[in-house]
C-alpha positions in Angstrom: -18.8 -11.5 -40.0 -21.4 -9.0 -38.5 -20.5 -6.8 -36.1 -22.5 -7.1 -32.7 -22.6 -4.0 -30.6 -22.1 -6.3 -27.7 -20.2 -9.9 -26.9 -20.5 -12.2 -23.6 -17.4 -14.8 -23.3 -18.4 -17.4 -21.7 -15.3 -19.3 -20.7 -15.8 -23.2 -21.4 -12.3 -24.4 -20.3 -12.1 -27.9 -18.9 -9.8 -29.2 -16.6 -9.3 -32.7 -14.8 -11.6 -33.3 -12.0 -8.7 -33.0 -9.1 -7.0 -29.7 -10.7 -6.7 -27.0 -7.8 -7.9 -24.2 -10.2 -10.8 -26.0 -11.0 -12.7 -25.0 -14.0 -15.3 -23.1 -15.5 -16.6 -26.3 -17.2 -17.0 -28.0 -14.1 -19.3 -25.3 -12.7 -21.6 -25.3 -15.5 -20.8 -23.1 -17.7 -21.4 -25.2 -20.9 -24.9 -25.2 -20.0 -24.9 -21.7 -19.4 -23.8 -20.6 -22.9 -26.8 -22.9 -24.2 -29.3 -20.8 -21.9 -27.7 -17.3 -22.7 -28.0 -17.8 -26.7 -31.4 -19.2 -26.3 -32.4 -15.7 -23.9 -30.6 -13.3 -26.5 -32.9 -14.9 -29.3 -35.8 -15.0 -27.4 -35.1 -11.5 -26.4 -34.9 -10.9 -30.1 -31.3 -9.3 -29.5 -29.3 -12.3 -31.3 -28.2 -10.3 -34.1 -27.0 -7.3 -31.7 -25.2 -9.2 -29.3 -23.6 -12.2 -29.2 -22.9 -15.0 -26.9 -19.7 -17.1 -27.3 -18.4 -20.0 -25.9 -14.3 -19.2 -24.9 -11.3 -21.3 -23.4 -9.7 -20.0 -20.7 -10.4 -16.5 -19.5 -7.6 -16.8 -16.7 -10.9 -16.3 -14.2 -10.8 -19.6 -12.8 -11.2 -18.5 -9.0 -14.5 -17.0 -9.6 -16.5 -19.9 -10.9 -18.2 -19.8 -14.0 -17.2 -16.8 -15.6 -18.3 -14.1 -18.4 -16.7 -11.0 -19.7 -18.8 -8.4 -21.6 -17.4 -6.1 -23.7 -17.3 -3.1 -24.7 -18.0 -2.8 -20.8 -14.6 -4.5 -20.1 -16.3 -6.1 -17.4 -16.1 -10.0 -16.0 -18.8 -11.9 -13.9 -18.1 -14.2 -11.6 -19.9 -17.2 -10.2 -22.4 -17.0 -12.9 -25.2 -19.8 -13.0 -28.1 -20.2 -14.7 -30.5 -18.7 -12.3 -28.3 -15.4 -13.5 -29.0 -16.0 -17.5 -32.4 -13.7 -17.5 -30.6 -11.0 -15.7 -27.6 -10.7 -17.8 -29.6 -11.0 -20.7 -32.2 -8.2 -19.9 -29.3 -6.1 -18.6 -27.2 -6.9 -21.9 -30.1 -6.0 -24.1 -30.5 -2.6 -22.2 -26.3 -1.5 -22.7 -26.5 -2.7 -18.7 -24.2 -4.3 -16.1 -26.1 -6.9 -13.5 -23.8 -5.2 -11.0 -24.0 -7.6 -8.3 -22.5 -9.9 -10.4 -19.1 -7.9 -11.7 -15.7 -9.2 -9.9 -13.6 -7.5 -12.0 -13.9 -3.9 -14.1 -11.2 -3.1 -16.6 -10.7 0.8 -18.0 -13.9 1.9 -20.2 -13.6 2.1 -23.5 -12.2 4.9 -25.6 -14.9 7.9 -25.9 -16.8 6.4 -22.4 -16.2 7.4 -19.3 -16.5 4.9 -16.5 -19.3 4.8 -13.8 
């Protein structure tokens, strides 16, 4: 398996209709993962990062969510007005800042912004 220098998660978990968490599902986010591997490739970044579909990032309160790493960072309330933006950032080493809800530590080496 290659190495990418960059991965999006985008969570795909799928609960019932009436669960009080909700899920990422629900809000879209299968479509999104469609729309962000087709921007990577048309970006021609495919091969340097990666977009992956994931179950249950435990981000459930923030809508449809994506965590990019090595930034250690996690979007919330993505949708796919958002997929050009993440993608252009992405393919730059970038954060679409107005989207980040959460920000783990940086990365070993990095230091954090």
């Amino acid at each position: 398996m290659p190495h990418r220098e960059r991965y999006l998660f985008l969570c795909t978990n799928r609960r019932p209709d009436d669960h009080p968490k909700g899920s990422c599902a629900a809000k879209g986010s299968e479509e999104l993962v469609k729309a962000l591997k087709g921007a990577l490739l048309a970006r021609g970044i495919a091969g340097r990062v990666r977009a992956c579909s994931s179950s249950c990032l435990d981000l459930c309160e923030i809508g449809a969510a994506v965590v990019q790493e090595p930034e250690h960072v996690a979007y919330g309330n993505v949708t796919l007005g958002d997929v050009n933006d993440i993608a252009d950032a992405v393919a730059k080493g970038e954060v679409v800042e107005r989207l980040v809800v959460h920000r783990g530590p940086p990365p070993a080496g990095r230091s954090g912004a």
